[in-house]
C-alpha positions as CSV (number, residue, x, y, z in Angstrom):
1,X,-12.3,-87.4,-18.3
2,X,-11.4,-87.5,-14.3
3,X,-7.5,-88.7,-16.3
4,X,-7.1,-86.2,-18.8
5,X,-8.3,-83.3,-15.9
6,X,-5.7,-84.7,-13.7
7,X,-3.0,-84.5,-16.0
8,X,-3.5,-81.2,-17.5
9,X,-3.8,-79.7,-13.7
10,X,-0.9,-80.2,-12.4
11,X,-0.7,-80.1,-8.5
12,X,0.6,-77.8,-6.0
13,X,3.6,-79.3,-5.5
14,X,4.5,-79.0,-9.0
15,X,3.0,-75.4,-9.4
16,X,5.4,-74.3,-6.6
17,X,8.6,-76.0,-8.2
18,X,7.7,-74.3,-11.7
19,X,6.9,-71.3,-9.9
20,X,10.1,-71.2,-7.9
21,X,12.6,-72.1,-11.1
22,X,10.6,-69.4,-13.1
23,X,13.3,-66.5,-13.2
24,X,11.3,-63.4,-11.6
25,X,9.6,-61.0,-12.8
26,X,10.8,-58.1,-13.7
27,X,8.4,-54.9,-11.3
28,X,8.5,-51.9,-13.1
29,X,9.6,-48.4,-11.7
30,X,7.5,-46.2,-10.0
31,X,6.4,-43.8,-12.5
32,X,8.5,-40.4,-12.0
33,X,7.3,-36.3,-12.4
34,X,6.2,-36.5,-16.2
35,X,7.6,-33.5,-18.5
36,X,4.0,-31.9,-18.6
37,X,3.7,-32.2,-14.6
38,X,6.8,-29.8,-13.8
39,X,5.8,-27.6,-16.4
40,X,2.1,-27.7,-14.8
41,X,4.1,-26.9,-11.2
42,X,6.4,-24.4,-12.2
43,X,3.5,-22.8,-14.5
44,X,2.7,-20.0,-11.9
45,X,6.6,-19.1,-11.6
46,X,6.5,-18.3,-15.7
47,X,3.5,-16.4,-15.7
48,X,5.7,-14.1,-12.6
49,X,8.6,-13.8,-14.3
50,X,7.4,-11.0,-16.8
51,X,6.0,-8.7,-14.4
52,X,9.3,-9.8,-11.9
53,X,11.2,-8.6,-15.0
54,X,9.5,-5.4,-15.4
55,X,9.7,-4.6,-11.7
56,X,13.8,-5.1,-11.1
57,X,14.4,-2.9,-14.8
58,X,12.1,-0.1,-13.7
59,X,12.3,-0.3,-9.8
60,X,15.5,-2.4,-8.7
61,X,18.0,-1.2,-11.3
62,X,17.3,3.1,-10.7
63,X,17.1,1.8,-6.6
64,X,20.4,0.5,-7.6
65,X,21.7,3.9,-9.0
66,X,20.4,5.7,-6.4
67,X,22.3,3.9,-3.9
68,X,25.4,4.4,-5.4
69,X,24.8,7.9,-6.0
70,X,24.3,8.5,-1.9
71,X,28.2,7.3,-1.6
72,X,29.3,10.1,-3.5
73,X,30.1,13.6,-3.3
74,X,27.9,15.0,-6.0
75,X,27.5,18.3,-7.0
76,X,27.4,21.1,-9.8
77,X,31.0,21.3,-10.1
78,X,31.1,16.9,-10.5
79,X,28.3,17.0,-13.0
80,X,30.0,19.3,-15.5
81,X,33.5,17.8,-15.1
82,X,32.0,14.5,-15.6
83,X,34.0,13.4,-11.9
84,X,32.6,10.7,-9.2
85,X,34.4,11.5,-6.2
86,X,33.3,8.7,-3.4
87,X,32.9,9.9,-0.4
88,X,31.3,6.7,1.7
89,X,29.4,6.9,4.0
90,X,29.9,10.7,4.8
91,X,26.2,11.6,3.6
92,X,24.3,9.2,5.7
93,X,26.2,10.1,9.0
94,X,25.5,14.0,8.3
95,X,21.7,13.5,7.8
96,X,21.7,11.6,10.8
97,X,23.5,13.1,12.6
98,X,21.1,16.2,11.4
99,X,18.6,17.7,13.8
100,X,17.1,18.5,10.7
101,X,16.3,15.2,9.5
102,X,15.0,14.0,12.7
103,X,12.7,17.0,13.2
104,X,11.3,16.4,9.1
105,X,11.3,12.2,10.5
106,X,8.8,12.8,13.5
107,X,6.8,15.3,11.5
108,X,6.3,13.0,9.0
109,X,5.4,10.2,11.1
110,X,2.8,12.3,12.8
111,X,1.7,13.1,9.2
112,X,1.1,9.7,7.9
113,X,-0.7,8.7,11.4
114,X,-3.1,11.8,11.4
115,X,-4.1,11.5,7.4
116,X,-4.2,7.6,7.5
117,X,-6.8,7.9,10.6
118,X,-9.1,10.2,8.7
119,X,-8.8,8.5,5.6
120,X,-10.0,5.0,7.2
121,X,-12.4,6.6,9.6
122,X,-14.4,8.5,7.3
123,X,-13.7,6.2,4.3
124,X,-15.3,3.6,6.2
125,X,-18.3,5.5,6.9
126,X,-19.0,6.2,3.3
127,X,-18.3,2.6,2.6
128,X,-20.9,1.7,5.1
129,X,-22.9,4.7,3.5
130,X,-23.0,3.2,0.3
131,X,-23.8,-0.2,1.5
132,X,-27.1,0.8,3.1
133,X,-28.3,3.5,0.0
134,X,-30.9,2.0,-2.8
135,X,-29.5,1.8,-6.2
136,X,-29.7,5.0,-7.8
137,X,-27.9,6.9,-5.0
138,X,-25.3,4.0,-4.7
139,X,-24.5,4.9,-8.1
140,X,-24.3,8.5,-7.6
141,X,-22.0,8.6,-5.2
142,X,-20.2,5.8,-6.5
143,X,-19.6,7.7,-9.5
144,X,-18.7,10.7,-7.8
145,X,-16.1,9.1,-5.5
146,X,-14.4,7.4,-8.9
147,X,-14.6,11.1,-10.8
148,X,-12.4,12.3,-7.2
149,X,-10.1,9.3,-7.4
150,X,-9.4,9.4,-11.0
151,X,-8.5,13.1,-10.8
152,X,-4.6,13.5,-11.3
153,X,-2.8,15.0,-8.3
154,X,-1.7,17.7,-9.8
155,X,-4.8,18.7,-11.3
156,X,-6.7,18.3,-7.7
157,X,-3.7,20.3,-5.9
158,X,-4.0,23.1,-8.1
159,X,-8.1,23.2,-7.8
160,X,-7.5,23.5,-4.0
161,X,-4.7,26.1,-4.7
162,X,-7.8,27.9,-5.9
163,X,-10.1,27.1,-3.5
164,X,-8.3,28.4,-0.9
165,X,-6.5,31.0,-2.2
166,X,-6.2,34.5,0.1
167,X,-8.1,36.8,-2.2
168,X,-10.2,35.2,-4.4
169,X,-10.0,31.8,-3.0
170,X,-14.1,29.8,-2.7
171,X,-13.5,28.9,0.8
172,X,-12.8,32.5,2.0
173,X,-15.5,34.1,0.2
174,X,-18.0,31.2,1.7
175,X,-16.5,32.2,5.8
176,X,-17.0,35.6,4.5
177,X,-20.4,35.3,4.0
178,X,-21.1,33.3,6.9
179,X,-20.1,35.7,9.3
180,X,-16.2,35.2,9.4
181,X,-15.5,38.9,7.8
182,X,-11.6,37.7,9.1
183,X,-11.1,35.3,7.0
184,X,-12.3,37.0,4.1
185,X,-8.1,37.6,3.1
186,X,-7.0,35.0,5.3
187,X,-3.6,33.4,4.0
188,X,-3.9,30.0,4.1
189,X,-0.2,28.6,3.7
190,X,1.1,31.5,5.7
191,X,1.6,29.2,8.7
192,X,2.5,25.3,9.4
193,X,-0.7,24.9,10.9
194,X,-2.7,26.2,8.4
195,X,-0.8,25.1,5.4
196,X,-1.0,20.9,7.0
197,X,-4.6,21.6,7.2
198,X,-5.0,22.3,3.4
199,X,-2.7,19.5,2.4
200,X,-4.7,17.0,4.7
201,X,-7.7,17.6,3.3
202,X,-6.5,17.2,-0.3
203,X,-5.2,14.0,0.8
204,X,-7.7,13.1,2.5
205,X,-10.3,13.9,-0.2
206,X,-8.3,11.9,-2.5
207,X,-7.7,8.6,-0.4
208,X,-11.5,8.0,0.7
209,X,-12.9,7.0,-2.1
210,X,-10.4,3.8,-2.6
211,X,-11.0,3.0,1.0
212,X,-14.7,3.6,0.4
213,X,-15.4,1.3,-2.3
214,X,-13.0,-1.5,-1.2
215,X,-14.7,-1.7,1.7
216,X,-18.5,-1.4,0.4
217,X,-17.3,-4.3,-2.0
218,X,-16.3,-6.4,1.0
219,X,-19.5,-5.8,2.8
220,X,-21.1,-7.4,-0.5
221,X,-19.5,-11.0,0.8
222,X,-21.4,-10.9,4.0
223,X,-24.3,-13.2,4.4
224,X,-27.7,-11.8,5.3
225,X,-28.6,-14.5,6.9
226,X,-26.1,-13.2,9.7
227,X,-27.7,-9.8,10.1
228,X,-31.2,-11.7,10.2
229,X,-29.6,-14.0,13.2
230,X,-28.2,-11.1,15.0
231,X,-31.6,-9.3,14.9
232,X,-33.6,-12.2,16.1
233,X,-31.4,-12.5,19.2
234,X,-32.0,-8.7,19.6
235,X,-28.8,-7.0,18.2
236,X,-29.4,-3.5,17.5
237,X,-27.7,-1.6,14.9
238,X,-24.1,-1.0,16.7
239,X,-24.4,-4.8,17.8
240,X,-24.3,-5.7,14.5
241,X,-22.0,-3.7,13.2
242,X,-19.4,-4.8,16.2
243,X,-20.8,-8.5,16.1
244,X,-21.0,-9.4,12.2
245,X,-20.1,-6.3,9.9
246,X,-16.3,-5.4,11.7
247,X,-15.3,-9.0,11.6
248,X,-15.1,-9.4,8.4
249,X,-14.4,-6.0,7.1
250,X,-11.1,-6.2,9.4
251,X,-9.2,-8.5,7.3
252,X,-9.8,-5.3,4.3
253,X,-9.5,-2.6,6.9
254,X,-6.1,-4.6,7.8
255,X,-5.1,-4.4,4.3
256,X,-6.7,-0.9,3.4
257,X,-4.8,1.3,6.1
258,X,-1.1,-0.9,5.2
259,X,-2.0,0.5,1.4
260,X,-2.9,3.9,2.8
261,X,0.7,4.3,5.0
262,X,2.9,4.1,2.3
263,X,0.9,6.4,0.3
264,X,0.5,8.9,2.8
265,X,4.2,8.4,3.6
266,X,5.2,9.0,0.0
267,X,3.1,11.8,-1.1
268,X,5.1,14.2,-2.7
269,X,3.3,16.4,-5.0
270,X,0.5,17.4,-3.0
271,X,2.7,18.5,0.0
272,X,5.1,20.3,-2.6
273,X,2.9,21.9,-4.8
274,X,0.5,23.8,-2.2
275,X,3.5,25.9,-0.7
276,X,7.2,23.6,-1.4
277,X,7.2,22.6,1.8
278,X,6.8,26.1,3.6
279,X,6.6,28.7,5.1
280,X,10.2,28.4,6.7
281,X,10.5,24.6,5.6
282,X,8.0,24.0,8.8
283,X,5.7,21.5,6.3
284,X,8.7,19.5,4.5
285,X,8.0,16.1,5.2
286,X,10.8,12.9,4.3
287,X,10.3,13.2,0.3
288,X,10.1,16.9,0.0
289,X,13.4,17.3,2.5
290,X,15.2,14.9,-0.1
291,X,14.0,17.1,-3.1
292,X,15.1,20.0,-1.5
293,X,18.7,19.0,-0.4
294,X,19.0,17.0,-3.4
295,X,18.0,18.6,-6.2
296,X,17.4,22.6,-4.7
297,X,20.5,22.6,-3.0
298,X,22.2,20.7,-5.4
299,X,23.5,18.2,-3.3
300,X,22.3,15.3,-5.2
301,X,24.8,12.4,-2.9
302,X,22.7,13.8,0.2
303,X,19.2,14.0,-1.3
304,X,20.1,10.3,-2.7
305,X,21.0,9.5,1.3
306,X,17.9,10.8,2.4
307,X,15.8,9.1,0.2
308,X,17.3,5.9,1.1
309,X,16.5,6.6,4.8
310,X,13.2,7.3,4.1
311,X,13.0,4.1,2.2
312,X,13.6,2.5,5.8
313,X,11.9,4.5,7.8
314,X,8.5,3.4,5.8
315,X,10.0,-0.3,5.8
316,X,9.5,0.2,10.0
317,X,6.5,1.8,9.9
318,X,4.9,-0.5,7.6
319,X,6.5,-4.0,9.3
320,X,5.5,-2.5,12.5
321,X,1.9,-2.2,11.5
322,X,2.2,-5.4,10.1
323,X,3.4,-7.0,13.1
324,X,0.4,-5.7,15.0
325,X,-2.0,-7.0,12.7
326,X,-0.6,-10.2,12.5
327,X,-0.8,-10.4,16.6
328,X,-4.3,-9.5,16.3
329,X,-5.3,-12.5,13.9
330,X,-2.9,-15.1,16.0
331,X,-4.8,-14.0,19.4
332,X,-8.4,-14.5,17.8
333,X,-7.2,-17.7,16.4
């Protein structure tokens, strides 16, 4: 048996000869991106491209047209005879070279800063409001502030048109009877001051309940066991509020009031449709100033121009804001 064992186990000597005359092995190759793994990866890219599609037909290609249509000399006399006469860039040096457009430019600015500051401030209290309510008021008011919301613009513009209209006008009537017999016939857009203070409260109005509800829904993620920490160390109310509500609510408030600039900025029918931008042109703000040299003057190259330039002028606002919230987050990191 010890023979037999000792011929069918060869040694290690041999073993490394047969081992070393073997021809190697051939290692296979490292196993590449499978077919089913790109599409897996480039899955979320596919699902983009339809909406990505929709986006550059209805935004890009008429942003296209409008830009060449602010190179060009276009008026009545063009449209008829069917001419494009280019004229470069002759309407973007007269609208800024325009007192005009920089005295409609700082308005508006002003505008959007004093609307989106309301809107956040008191859209944050009702958010808050609605966070600390039982059930069946939450509900009511929730269903209010979606009734507001969903309101079309025009519709809501002309029910304030009504409310504060100079003879039979709500608001009047209600002064009236308080003891304001003045204001019984008062005239509402018969002055800028007056007529900015109509169209920020229809904005206004309009704007808090998104803010409102966003926020209450973030104010949902917060842990109570936070609030119950913060009382046992002897927070009060505004302690927590500064301490655990407002940190986390400023990553939505961050978001909220960037949403809320660019509508403000842009609003258009509200700020047309209560007086077209008067008396004496003193409300116009950037999109109403572009209507009106565009398409009432019928200067449709300039209105085209201005549009554009009010296109940037929101890009700087907005990236500006942007830039200071970013900061914010980098220096609490």
């Amino acid at each position: 048996m010890a023979v037999a064992t000792e011929r069918n186990d060869p040694g290690p000597a041999a073993a490394g000869v047969r081992r070393s005359g073997a021809p190697p092995v051939p290692t296979a190759p490292a196993p590449g991106p499978s077919r089913r793994g790109r599409l897996t990866g480039a899955a979320p890219y596919l699902l983009l491209l339809p909406a990505l599609a929709v986006t550059a037909v209805l935004l890009g290609w008429p942003l296209v047209k409008n830009g060449m249509l602010s190179f060009q000399n276009l008026n009545m006399r063009q449209l008829i005879q069917h001419l494009t006469e280019w004229n470069g860039v002759d309407n973007y040096r007269e609208a800024l070279t325009s007192e005009d457009f920089w005295r409609v430019t700082g308005r508006s600015v002003v505008f959007t800063g004093a609307n989106v500051v309301l809107i956040m401030v008191l859209g944050t209290l009702v958010g808050l409001l609605l966070a600390r309510l039982g059930t069946r008021m939450r509900l009511l008011l929730s269903v209010g502030l979606v009734l507001a919301w969903a309101m079309p613009v025009i519709a809501a513009t002309t029910v304030f048109q009504w409310l504060f209209a100079s003879r039979f006008g709500v608001v009047n009537w209600v002064l009236d009877k308080l003891g304001w017999h003045a204001m019984a016939d008062h005239n509402w857009t018969g002055s800028q001051f007056s007529t900015f203070f109509v169209i920020t409260v229809l904005i206004v109005w309009q704007s808090i309940p998104f803010v409102a509800i966003n926020l209450y829904a973030a104010t949902t993620t917060i842990p109570k066991e936070l609030y119950e920490a913060a009382a046992l160390d002897g927070a009060g109310t505004w302690k927590s509020f500064t301490s655990v509500t407002f940190p986390f609510l400023k990553p939505f408030v961050f978001a909220t009031t960037f949403l809320e600039v660019i509508w403000v900025f842009k609003a258009f029918p509200q700020v047309f449709a209560i007086n077209e931008g008067g008396p004496d042109r003193l409300t116009e703000t950037l999109p109403v100033y572009a209507f009106v040299e565009g398409v009432g003057n019928q200067h449709y190259g300039m209105g085209a121009a201005i549009s554009l330039l009010a296109i940037l002028v929101l890009l700087a606002l907005t990236s500006y804001y942007l830039r200071i919230a970013l900061r914010q987050e980098e220096d609490e990191l």
